[in-house]
PDB file of N, H, CA, C and O in Angstrom:
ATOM      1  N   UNK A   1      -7.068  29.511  18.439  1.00  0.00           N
ATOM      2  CA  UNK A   1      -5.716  29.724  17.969  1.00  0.00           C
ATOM      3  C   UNK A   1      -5.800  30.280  16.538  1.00  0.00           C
ATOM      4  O   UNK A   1      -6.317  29.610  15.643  1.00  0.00           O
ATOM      5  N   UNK A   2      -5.260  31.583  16.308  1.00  0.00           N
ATOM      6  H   UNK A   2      -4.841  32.127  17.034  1.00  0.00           H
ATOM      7  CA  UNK A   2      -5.466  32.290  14.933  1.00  0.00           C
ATOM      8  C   UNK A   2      -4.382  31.248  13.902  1.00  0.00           C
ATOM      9  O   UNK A   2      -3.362  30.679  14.290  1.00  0.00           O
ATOM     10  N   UNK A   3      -5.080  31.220  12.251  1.00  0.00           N
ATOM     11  H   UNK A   3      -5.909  31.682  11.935  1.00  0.00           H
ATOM     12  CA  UNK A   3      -4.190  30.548  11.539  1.00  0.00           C
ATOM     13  C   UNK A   3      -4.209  29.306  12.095  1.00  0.00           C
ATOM     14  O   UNK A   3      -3.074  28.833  12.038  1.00  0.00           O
ATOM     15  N   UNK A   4      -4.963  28.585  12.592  1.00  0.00           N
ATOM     16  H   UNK A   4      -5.885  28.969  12.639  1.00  0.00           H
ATOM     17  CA  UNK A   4      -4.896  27.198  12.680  1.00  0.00           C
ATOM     18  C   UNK A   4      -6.247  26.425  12.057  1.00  0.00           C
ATOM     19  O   UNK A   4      -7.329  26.996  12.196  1.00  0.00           O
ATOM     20  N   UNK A   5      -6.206  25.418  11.522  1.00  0.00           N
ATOM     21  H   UNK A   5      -5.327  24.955  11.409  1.00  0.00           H
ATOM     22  CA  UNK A   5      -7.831  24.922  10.970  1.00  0.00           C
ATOM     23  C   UNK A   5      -7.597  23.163  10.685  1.00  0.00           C
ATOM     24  O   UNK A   5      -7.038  22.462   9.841  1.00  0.00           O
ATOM     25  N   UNK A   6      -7.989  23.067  11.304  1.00  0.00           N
ATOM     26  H   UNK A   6      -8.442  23.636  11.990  1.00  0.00           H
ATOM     27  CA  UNK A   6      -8.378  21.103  11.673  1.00  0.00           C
ATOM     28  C   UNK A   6      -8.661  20.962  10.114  1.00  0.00           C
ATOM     29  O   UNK A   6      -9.319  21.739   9.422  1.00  0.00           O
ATOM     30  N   UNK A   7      -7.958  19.692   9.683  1.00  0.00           N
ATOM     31  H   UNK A   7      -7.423  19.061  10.245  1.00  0.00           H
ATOM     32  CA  UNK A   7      -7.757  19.673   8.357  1.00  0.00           C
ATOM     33  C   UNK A   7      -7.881  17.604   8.397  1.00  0.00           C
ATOM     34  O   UNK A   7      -7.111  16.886   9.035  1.00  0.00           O
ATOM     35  N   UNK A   8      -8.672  17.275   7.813  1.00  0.00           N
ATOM     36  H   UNK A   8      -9.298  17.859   7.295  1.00  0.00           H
ATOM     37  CA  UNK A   8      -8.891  15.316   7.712  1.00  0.00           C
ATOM     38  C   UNK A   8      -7.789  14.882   7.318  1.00  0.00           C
ATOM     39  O   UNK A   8      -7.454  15.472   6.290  1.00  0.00           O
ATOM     40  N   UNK A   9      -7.031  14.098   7.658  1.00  0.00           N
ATOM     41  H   UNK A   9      -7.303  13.619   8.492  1.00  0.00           H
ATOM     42  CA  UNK A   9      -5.418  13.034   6.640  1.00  0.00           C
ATOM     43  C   UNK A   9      -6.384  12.243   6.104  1.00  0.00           C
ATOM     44  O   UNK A   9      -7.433  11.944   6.675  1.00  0.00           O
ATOM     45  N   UNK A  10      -5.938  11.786   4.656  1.00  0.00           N
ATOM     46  H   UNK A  10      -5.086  12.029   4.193  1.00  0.00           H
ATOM     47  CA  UNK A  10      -5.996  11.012   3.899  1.00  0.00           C
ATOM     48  C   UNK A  10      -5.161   9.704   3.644  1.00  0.00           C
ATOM     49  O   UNK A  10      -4.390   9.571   2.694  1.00  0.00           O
ATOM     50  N   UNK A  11      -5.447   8.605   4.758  1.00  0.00           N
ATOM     51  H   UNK A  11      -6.073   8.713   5.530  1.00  0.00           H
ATOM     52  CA  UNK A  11      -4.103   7.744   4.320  1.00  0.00           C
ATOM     53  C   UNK A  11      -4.124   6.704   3.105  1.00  0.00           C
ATOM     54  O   UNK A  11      -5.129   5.997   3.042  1.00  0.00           O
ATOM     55  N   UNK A  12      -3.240   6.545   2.235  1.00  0.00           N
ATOM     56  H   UNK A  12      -2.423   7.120   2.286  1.00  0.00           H
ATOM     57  CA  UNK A  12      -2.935   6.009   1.075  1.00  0.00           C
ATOM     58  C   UNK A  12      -2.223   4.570   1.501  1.00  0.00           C
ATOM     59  O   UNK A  12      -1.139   4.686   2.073  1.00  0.00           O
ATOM     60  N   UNK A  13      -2.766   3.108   1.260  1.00  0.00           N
ATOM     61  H   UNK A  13      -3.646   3.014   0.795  1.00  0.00           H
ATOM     62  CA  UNK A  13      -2.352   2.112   1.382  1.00  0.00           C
ATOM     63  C   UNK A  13      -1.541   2.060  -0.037  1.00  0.00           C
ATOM     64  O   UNK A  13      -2.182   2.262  -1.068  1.00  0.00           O
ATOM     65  N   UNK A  14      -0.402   1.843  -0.090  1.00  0.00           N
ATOM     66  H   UNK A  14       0.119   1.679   0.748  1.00  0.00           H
ATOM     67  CA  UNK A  14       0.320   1.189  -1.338  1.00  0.00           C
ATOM     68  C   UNK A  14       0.910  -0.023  -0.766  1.00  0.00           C
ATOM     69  O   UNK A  14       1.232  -0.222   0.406  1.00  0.00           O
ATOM     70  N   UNK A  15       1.029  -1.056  -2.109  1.00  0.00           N
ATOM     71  H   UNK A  15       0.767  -0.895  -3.061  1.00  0.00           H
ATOM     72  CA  UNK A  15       1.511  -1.972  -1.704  1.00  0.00           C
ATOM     73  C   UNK A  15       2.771  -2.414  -3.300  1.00  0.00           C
ATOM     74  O   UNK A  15       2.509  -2.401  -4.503  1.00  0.00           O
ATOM     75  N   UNK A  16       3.633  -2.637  -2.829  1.00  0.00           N
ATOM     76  H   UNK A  16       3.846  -2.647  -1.852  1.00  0.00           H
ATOM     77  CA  UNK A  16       5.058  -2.681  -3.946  1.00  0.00           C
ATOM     78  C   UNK A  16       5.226  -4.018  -4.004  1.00  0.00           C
ATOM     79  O   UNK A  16       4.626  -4.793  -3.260  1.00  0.00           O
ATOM     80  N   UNK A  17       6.233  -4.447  -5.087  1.00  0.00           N
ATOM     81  H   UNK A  17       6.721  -3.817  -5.691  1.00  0.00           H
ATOM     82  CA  UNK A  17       6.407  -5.941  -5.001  1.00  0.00           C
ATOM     83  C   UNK A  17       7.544  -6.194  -4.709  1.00  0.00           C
ATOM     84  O   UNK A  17       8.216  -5.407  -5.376  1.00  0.00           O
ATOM     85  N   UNK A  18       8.300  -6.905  -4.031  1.00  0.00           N
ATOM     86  H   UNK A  18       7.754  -7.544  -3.490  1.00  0.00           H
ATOM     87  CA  UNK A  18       9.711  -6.642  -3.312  1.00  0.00           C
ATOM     88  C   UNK A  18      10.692  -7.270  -4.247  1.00  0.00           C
ATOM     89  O   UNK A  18      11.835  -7.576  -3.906  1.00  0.00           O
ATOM     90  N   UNK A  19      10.220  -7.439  -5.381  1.00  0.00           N
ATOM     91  H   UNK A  19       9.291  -7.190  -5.658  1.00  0.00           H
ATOM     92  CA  UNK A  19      11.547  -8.060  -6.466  1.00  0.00           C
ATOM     93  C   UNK A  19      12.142  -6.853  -7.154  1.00  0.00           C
ATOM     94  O   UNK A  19      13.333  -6.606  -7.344  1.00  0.00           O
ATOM     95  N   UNK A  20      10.604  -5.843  -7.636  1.00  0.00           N
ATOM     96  H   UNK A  20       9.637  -6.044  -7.482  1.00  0.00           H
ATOM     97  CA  UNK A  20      11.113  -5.424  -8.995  1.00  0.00           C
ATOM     98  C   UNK A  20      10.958  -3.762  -8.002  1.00  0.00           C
ATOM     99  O   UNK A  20      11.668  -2.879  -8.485  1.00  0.00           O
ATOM    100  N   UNK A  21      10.332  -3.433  -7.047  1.00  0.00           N
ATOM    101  H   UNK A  21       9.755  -4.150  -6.655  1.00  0.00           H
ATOM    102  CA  UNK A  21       9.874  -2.404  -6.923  1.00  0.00           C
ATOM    103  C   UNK A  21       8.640  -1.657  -7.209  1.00  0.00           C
ATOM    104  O   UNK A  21       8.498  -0.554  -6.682  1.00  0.00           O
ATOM    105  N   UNK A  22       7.401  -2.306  -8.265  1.00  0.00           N
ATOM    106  H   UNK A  22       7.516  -3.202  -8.693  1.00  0.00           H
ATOM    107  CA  UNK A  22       6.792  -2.052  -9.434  1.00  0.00           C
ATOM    108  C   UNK A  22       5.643  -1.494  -7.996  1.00  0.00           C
ATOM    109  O   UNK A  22       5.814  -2.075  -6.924  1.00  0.00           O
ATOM    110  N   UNK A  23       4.785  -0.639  -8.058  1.00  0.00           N
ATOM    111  H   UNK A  23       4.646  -0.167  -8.929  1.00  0.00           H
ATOM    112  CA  UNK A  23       3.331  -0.276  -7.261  1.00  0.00           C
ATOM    113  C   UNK A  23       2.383  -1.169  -8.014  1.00  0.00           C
ATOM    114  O   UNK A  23       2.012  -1.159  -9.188  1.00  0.00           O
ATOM    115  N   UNK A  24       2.111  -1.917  -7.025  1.00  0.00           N
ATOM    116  H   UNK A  24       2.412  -1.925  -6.071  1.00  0.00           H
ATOM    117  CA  UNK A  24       0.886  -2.923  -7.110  1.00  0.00           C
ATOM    118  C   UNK A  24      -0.467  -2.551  -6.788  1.00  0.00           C
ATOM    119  O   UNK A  24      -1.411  -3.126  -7.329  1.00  0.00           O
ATOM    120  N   UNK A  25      -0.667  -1.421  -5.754  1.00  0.00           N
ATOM    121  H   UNK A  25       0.100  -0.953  -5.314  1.00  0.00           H
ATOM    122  CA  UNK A  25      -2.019  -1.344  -5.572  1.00  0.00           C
ATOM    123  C   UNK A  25      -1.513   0.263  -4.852  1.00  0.00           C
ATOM    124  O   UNK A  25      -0.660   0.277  -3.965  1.00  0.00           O
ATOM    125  N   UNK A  26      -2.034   1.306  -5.265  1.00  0.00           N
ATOM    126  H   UNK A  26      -2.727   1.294  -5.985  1.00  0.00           H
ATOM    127  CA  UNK A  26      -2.272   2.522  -4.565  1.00  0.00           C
ATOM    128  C   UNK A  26      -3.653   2.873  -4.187  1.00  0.00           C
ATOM    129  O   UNK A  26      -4.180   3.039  -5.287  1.00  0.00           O
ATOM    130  N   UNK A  27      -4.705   3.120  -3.144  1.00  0.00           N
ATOM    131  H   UNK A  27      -4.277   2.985  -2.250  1.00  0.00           H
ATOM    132  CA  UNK A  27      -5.472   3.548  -2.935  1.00  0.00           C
ATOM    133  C   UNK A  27      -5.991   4.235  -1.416  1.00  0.00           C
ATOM    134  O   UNK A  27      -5.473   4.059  -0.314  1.00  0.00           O
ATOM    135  N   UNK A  28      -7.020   4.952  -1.716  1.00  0.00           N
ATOM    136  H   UNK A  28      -7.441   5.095  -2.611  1.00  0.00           H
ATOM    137  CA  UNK A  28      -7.235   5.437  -0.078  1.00  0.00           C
ATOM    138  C   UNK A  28      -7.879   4.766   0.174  1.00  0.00           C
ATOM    139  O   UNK A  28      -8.126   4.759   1.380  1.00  0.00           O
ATOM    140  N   UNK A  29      -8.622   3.736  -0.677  1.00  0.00           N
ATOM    141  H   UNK A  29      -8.422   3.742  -1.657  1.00  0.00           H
ATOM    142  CA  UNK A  29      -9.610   2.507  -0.198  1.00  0.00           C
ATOM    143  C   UNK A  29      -9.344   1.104   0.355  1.00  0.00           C
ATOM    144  O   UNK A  29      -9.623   0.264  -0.500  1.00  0.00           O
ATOM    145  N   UNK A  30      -8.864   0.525   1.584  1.00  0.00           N
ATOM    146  H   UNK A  30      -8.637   1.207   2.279  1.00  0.00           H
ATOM    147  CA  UNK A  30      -8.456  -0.101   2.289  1.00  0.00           C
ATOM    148  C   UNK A  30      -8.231  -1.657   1.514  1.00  0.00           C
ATOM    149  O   UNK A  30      -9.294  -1.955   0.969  1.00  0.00           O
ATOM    150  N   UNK A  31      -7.510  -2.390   1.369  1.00  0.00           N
ATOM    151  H   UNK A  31      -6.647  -2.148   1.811  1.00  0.00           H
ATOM    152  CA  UNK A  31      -7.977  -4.073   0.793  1.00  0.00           C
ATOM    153  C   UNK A  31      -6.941  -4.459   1.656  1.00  0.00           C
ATOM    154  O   UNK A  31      -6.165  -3.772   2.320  1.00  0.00           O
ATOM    155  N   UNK A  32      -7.095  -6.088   1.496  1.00  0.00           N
ATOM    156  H   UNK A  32      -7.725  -6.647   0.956  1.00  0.00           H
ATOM    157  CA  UNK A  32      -6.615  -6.982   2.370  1.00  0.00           C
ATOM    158  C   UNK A  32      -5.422  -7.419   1.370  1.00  0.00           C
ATOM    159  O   UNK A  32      -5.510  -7.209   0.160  1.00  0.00           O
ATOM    160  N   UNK A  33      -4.538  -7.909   1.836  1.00  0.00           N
ATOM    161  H   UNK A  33      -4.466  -8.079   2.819  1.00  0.00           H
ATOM    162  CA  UNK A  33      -3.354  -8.438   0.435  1.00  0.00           C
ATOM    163  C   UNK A  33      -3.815  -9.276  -0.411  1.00  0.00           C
ATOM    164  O   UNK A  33      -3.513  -9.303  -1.604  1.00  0.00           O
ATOM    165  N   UNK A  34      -4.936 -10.360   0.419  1.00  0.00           N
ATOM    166  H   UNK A  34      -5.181 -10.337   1.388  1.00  0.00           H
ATOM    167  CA  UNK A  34      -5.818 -10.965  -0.609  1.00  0.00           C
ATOM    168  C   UNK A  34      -6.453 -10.925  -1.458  1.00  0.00           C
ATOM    169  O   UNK A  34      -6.583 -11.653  -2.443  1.00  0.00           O
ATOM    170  N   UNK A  35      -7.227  -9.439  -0.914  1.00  0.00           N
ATOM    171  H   UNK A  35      -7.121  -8.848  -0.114  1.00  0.00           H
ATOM    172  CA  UNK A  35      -7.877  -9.553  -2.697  1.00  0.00           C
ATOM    173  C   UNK A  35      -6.790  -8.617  -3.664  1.00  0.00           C
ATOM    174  O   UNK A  35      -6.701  -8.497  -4.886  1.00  0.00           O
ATOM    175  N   UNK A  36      -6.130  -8.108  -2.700  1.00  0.00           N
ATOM    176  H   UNK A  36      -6.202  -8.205  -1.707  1.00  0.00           H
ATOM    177  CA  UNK A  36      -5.040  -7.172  -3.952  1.00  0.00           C
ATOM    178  C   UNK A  36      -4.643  -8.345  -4.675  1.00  0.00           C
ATOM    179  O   UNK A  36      -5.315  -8.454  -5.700  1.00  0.00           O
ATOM    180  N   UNK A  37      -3.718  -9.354  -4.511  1.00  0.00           N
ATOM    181  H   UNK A  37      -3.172  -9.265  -3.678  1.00  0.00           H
ATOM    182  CA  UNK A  37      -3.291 -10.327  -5.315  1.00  0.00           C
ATOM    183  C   UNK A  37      -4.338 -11.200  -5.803  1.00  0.00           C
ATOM    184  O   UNK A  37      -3.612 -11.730  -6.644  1.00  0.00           O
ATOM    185  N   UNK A  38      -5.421 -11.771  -5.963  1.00  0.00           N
ATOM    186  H   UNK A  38      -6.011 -11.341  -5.279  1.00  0.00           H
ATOM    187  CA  UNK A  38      -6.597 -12.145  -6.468  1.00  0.00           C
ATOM    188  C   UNK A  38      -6.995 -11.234  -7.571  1.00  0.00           C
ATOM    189  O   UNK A  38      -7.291 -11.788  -8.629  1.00  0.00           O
ATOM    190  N   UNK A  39      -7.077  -9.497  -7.502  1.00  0.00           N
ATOM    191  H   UNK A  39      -6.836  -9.047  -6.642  1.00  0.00           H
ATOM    192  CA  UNK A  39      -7.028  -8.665  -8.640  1.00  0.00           C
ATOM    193  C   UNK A  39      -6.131  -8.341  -9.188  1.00  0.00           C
ATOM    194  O   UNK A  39      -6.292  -7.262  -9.758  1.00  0.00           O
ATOM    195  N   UNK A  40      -4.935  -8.897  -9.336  1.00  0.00           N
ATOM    196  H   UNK A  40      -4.804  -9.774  -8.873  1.00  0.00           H
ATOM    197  CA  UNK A  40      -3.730  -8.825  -9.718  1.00  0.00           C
ATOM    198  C   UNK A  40      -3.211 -10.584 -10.748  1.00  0.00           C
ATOM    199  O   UNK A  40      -2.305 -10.765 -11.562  1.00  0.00           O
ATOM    200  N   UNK A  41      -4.311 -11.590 -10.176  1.00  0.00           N
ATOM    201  H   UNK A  41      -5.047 -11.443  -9.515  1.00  0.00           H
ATOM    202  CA  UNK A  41      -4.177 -12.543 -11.107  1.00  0.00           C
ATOM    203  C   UNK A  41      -3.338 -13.816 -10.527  1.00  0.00           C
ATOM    204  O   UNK A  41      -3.230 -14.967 -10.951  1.00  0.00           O
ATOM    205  N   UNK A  42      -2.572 -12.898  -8.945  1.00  0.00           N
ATOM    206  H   UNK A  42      -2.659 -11.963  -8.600  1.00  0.00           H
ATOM    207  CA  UNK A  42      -1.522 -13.935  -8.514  1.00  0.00           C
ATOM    208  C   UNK A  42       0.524 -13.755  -8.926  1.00  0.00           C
ATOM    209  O   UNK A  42       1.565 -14.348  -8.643  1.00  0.00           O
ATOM    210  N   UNK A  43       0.147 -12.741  -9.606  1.00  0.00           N
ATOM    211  H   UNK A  43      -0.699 -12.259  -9.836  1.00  0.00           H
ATOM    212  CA  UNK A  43       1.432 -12.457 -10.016  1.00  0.00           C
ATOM    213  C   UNK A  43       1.747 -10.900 -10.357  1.00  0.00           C
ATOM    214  O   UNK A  43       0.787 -10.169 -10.599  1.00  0.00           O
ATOM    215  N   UNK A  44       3.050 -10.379 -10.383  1.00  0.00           N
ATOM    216  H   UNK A  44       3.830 -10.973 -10.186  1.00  0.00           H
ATOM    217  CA  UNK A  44       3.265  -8.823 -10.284  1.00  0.00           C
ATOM    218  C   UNK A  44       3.161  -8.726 -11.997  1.00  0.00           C
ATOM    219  O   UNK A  44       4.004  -9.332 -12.659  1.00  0.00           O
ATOM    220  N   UNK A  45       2.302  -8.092 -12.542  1.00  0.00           N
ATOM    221  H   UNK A  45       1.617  -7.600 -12.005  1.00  0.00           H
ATOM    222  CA  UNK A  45       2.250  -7.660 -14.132  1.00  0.00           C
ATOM    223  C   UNK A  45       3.621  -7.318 -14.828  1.00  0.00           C
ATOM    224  O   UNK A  45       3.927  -7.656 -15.972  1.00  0.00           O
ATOM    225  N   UNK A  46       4.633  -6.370 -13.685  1.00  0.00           N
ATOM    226  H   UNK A  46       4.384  -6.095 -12.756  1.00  0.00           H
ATOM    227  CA  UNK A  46       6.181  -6.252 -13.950  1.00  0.00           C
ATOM    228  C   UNK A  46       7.095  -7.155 -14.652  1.00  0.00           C
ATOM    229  O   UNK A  46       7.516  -7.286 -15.801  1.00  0.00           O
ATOM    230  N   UNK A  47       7.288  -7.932 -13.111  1.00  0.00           N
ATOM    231  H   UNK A  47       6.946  -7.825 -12.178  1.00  0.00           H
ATOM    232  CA  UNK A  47       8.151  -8.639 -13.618  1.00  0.00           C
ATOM    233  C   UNK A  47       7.821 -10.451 -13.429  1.00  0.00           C
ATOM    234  O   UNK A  47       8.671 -11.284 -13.743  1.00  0.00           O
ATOM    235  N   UNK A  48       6.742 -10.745 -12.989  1.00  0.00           N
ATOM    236  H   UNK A  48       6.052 -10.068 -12.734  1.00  0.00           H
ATOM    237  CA  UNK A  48       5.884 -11.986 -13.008  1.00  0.00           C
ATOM    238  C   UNK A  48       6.126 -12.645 -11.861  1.00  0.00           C
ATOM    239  O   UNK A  48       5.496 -13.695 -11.730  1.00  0.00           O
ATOM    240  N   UNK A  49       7.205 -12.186 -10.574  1.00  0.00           N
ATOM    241  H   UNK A  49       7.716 -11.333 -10.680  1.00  0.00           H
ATOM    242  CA  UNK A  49       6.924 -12.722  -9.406  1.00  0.00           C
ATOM    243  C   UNK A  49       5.634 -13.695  -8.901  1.00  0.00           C
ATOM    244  O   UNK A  49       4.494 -13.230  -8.859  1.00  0.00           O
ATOM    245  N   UNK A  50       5.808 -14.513  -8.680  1.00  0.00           N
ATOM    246  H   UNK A  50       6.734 -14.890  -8.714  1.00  0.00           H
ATOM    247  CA  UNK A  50       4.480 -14.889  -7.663  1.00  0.00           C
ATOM    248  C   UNK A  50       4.392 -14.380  -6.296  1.00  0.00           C
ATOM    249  O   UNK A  50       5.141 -14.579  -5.340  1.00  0.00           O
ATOM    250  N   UNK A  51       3.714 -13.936  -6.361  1.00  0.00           N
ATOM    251  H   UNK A  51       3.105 -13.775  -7.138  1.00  0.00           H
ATOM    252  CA  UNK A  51       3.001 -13.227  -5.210  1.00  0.00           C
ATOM    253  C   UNK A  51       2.304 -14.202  -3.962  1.00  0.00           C
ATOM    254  O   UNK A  51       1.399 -15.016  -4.142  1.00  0.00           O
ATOM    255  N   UNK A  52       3.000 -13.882  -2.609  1.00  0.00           N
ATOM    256  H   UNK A  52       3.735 -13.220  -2.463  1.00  0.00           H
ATOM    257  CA  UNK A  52       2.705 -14.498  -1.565  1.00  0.00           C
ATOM    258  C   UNK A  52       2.125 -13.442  -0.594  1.00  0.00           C
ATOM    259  O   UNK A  52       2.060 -12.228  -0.790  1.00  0.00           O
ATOM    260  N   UNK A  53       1.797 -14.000   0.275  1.00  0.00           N
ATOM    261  H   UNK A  53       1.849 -14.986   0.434  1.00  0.00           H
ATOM    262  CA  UNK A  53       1.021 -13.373   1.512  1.00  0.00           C
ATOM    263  C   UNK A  53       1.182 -14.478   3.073  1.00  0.00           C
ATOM    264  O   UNK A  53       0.376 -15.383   3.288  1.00  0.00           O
ATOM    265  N   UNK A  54       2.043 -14.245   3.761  1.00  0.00           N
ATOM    266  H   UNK A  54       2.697 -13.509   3.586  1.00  0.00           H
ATOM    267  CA  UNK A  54       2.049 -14.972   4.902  1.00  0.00           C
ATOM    268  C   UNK A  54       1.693 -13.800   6.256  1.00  0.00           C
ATOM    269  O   UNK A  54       2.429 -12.826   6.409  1.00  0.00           O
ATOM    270  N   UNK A  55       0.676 -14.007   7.033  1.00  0.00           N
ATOM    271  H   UNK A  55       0.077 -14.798   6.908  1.00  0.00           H
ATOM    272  CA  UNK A  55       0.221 -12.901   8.167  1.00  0.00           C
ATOM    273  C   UNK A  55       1.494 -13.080   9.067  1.00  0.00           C
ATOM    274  O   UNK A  55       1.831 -11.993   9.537  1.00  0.00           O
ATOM    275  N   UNK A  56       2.333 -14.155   9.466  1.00  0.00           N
ATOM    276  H   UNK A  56       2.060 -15.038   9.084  1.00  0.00           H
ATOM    277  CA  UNK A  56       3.065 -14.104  10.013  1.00  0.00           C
ATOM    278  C   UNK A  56       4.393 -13.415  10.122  1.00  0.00           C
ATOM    279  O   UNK A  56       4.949 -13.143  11.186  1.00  0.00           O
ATOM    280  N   UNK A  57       4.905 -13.128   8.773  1.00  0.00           N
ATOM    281  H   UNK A  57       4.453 -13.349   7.908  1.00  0.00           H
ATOM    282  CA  UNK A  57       5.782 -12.403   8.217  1.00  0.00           C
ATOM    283  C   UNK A  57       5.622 -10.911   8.266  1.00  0.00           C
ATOM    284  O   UNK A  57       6.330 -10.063   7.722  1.00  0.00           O
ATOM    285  N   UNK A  58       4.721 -10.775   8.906  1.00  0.00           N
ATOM    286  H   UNK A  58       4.146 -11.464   9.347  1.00  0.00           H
ATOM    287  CA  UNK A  58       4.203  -9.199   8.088  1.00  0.00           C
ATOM    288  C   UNK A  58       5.203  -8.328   9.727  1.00  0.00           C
ATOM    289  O   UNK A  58       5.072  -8.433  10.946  1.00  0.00           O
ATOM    290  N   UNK A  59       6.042  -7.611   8.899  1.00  0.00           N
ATOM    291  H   UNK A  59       6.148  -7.526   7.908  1.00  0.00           H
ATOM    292  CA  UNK A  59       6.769  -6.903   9.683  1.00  0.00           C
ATOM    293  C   UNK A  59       6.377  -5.314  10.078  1.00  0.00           C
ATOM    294  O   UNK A  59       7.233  -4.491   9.753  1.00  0.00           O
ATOM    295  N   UNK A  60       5.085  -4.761  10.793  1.00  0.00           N
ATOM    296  H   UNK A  60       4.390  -5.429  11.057  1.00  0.00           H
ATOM    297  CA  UNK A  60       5.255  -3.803  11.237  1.00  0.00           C
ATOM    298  C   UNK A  60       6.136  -2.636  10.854  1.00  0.00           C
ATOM    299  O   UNK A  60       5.830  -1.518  10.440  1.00  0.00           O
ATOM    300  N   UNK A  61       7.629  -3.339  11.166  1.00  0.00           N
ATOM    301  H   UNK A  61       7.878  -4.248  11.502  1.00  0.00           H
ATOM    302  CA  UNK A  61       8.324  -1.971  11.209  1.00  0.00           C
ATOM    303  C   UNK A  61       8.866  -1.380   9.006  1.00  0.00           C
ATOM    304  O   UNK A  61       9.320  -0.345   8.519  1.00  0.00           O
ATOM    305  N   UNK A  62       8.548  -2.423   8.552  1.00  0.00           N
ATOM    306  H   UNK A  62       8.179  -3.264   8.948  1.00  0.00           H
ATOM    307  CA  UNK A  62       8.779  -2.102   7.457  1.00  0.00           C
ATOM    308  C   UNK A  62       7.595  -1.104   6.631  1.00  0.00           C
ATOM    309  O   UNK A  62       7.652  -0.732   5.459  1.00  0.00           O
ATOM    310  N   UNK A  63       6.658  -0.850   7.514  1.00  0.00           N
ATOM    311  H   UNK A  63       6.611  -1.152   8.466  1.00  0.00           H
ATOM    312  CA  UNK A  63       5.359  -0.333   7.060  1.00  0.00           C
ATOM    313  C   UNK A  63       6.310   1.353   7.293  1.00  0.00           C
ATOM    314  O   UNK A  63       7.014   1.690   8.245  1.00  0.00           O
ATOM    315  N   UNK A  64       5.950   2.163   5.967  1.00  0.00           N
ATOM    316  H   UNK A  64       5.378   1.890   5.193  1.00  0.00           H
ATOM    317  CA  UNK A  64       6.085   3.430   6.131  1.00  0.00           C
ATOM    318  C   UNK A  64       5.015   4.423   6.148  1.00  0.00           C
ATOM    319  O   UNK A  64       3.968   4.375   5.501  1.00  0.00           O
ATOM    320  N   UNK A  65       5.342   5.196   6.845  1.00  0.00           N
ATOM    321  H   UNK A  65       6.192   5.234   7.370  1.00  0.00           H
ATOM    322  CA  UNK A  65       3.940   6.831   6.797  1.00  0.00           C
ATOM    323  C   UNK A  65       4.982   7.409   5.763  1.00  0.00           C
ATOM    324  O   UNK A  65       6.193   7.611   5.850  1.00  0.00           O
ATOM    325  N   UNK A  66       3.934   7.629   4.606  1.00  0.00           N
ATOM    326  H   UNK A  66       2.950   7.465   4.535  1.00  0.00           H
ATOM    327  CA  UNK A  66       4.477   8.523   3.684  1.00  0.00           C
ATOM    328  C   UNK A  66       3.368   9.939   3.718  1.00  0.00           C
ATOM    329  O   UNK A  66       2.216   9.719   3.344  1.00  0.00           O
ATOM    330  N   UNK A  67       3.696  11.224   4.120  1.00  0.00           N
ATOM    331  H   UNK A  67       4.631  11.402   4.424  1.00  0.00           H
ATOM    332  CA  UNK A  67       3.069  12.511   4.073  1.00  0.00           C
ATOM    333  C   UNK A  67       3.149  12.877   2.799  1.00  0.00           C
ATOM    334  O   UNK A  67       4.189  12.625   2.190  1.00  0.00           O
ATOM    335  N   UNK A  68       1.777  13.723   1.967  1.00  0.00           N
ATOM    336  H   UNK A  68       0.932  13.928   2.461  1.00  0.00           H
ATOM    337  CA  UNK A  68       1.801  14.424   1.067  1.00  0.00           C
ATOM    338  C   UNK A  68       1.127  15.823   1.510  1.00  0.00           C
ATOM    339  O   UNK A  68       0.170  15.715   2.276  1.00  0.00           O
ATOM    340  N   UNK A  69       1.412  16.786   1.221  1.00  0.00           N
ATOM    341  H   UNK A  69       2.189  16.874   0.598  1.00  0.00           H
ATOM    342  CA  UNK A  69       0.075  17.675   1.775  1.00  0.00           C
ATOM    343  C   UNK A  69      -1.372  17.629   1.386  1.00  0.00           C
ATOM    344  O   UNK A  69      -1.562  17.576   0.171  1.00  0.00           O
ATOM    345  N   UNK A  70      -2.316  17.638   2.069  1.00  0.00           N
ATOM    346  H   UNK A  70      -2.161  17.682   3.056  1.00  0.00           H
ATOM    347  CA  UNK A  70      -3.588  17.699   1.834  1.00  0.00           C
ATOM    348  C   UNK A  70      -4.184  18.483   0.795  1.00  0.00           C
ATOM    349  O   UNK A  70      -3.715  19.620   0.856  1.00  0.00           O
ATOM    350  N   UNK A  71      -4.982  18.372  -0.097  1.00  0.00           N
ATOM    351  H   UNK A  71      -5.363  17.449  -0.147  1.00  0.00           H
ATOM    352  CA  UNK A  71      -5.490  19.680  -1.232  1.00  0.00           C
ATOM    353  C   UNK A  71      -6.532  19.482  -1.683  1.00  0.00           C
ATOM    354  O   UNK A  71      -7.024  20.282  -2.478  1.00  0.00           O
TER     355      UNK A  71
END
């Protein structure tokens, strides 16, 4: 197919803090919420939330695909 070329996605885990909005962790390098909040101290640097993590809560549908173009 002319003009076409297989190109890798890069997906970007971010993770926000749901009080203030603030980006807590951006990377293409995968972590668990655990150690994000463990390198974070336990609390959002923002606005000082304590920071929880329940697996049960974790809602799927609130997870977004955010596209940037590739470069």
């Amino acid at each position: 197919m002319p003009g076409w070329q297989w190109r890798p996605v890069r997906l970007t885990q971010r993770v926000v803090c749901s009080k203030c909005g603030a980006v807590l962790y951006e990377s293409t390098e995968l972590k668990s919420p655990i150690e994000i909040m463990q390198g974070l101290g336990g609390g959002c640097p923002s606005c000082g939330r304590k920071l929880e993590y329940d697996s049960s809560q974790f809602d799927p549908e609130k997870v977004q695909l955010v596209t940037k173009p590739y470069r």
